[in-house]
C-alpha positions in Angstrom: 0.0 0.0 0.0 1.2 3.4 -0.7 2.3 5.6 1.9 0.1 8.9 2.5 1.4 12.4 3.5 -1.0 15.0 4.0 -1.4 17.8 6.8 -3.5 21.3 7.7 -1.6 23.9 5.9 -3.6 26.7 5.7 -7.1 27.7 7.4 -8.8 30.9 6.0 -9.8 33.6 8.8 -12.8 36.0 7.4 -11.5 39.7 8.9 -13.1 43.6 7.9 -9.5 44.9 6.4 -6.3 42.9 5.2 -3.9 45.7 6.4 -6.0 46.2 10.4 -5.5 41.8 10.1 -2.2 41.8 8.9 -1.0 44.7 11.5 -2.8 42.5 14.5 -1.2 39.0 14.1 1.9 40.6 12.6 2.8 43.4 15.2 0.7 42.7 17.9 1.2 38.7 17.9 5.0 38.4 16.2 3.4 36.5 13.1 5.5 36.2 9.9 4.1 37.4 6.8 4.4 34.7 4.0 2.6 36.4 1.6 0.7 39.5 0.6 0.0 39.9 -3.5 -2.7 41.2 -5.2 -5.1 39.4 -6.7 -8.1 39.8 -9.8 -10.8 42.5 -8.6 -8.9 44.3 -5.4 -8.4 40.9 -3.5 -5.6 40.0 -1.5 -3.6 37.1 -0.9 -1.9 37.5 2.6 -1.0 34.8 4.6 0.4 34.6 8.1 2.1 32.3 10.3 3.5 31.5 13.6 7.4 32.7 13.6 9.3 30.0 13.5 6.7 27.4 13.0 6.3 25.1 10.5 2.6 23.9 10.8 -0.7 25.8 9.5 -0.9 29.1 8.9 -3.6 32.1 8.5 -5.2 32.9 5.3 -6.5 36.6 5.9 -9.5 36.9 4.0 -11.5 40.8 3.3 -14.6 40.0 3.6 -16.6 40.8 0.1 -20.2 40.6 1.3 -22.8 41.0 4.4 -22.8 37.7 4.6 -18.7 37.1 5.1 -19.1 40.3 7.2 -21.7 38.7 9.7 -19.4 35.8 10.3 -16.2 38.3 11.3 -15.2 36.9 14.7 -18.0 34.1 14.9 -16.2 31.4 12.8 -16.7 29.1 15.6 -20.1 29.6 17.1 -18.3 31.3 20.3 -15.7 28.3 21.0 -12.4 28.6 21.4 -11.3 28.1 17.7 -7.4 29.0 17.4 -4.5 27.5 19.4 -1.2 29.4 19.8 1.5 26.9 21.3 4.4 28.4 22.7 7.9 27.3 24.2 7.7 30.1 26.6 4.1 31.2 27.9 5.6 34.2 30.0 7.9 35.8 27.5 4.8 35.5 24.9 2.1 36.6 27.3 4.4 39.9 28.2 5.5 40.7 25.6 1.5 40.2 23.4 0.3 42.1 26.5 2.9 45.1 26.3 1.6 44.9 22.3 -2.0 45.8 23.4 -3.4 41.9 22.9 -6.9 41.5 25.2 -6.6 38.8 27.4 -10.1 37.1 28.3 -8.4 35.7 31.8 -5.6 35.7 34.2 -3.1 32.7 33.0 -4.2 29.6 34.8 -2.3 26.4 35.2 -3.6 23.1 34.0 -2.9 19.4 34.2 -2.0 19.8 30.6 -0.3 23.1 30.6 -0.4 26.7 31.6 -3.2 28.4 29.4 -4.9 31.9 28.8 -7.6 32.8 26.8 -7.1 36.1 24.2 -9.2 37.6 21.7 -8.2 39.0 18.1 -9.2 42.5 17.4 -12.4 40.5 15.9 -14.1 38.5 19.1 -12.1 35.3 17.6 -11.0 33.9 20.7 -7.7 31.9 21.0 -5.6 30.2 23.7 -2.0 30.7 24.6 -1.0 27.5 25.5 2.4 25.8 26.7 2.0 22.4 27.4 3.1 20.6 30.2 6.1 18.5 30.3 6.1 15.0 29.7 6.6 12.8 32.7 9.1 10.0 32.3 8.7 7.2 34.3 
């Protein structure tokens, strides 16, 4: 049987203005910007990711119509929808709360990690997470 590679690359994020998006996740959160080119009638390719990681990024989408506009910041029915894992939650957590980032809740630690809850500029709400480390027997 053939072997099968596939993985999450990119997941599209509906937002009111490519350049108020793009300034969030890439000033406030330390994001890399992979791409930004134009595109047929005024569109915008712009993706973001994670520095330094190598798993999915952001596709910043404009939205086009009242419809895409009703769904800024409710993507996922008022869940937590996006993950940020870091290697360092204090460093990140200082340094996105110097930058102006709205945190939902005081950091709180967990059996799994040490976690706090922010929101993007849009009501999407996210957790800064640094997992736990792995006991070894």
């Amino acid at each position: 049987m053939a072997s099968i590679e596939q993985s999450l690359f990119l997941v599209t994020l509906v937002v009111d203005s490519y350049d108020r998006a793009k300034g969030f996740y890439c000033d406030a959160l330390g994001f890399d910007c992979l791409q930004d080119e134009l595109q047929p009638e005024g569109k915008r390719w712009v993706v973001v990711r994670p520095k330094g990681a190598d798993g999915a990024a952001l596709l910043l989408a404009e939205a086009a119509d009242e419809r895409q506009r009703a769904a800024i910041g409710h993507q996922t029915g008022g869940r937590v929808g996006f993950f940020l894992k870091t290697d360092d939650f204090a460093r990140d957590h200082a340094a996105m709360l110097a930058a102006g980032v709205r945190f939902l809740e005081a950091p709180r630690h967990e059996v799994y990690g040490t976690v706090a809850v922010f929101s993007d500029p849009y009501g999407n709400t996210w957790d800064l997470i640094q997992h736990a480390a792995p006991v070894t027997p």
